[in-house]
C-alpha positions in Angstrom: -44.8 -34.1 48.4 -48.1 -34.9 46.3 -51.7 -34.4 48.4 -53.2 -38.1 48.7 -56.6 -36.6 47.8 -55.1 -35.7 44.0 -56.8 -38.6 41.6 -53.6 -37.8 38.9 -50.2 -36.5 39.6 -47.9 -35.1 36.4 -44.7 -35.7 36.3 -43.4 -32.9 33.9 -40.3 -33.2 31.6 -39.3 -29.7 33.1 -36.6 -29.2 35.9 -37.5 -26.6 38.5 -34.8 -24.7 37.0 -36.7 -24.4 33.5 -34.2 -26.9 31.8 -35.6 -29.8 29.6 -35.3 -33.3 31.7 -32.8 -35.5 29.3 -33.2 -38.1 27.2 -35.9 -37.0 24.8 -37.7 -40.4 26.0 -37.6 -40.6 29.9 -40.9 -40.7 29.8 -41.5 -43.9 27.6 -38.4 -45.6 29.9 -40.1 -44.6 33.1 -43.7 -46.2 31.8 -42.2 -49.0 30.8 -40.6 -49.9 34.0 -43.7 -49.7 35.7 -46.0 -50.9 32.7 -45.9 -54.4 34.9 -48.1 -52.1 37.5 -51.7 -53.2 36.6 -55.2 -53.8 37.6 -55.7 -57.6 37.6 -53.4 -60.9 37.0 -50.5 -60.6 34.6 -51.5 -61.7 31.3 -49.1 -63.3 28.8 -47.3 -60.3 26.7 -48.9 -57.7 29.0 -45.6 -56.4 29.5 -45.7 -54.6 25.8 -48.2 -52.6 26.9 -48.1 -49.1 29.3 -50.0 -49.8 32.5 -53.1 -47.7 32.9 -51.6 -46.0 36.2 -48.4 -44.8 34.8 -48.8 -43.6 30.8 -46.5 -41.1 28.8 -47.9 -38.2 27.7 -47.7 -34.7 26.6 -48.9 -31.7 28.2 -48.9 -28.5 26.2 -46.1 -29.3 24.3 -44.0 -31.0 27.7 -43.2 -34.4 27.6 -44.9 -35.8 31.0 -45.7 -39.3 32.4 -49.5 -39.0 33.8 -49.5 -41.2 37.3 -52.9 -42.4 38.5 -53.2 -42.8 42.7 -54.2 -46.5 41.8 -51.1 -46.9 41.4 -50.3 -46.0 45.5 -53.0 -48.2 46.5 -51.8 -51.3 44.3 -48.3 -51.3 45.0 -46.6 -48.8 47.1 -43.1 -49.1 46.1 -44.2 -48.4 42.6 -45.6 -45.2 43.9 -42.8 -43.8 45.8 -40.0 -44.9 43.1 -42.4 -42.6 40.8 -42.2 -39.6 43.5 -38.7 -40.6 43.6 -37.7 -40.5 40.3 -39.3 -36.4 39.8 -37.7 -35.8 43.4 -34.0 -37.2 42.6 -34.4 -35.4 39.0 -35.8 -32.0 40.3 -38.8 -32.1 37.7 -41.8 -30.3 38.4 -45.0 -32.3 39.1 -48.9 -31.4 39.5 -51.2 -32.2 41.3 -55.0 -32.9 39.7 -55.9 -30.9 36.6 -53.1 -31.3 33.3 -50.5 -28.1 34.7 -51.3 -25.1 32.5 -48.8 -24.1 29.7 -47.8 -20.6 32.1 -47.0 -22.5 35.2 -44.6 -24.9 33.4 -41.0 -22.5 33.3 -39.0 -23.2 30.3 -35.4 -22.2 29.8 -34.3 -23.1 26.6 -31.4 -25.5 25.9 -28.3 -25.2 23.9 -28.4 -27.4 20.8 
């Protein structure tokens, strides 16, 4: 599971097999479930916007979702449906630092 004294956690687009994690935007869908995850009150139409703990990204070239630990101590649930989702989907996650473009395996897919 992910160290608690990480600040960031990557949840890569990358199985642990080296397949590409399907749909192309998992990582949008997953952001925008928890983009009512913020700091402060909601505000009116803040649900439009990605919350600052949970933002899709790319990472040498892998689609990612970038989760901050804020998000652990804020809401818990949040966290662990995060952790969930890369644990039920087998997708490689790092801890700290962005992963480097050599430690992410890559099988390529049939098109």
């Amino acid at each position: 599971m992910v160290s608690h004294t990480s600040k960031k956690v990557y949840i890569l687009g990358i199985a642990h097999s080296g397949r590409v994690f399907r749909p192309s935007d998992w990582a949008e869908r997953l952001a925008g479930v928890m983009s009512q995850f913020r700091p402060g009150l909601p505000r009116p139409g803040s649900h439009i916007a990605y919350s600052p703990w949970c933002v899709p990204s790319s990472v040498n070239g892998i689609r990612c979702v970038i989760v901050d630990e804020k998000l652990r101590h804020h809401e818990v649930m949040a966290w662990d449906f995060c952790m969930n989702f890369a644990k039920d989907n087998e997708l490689q996650v790092s801890q700290g630092a962005p992963p480097r473009a050599e430690n992410a395996v890559r099988v390529p897919t049939k098109v």
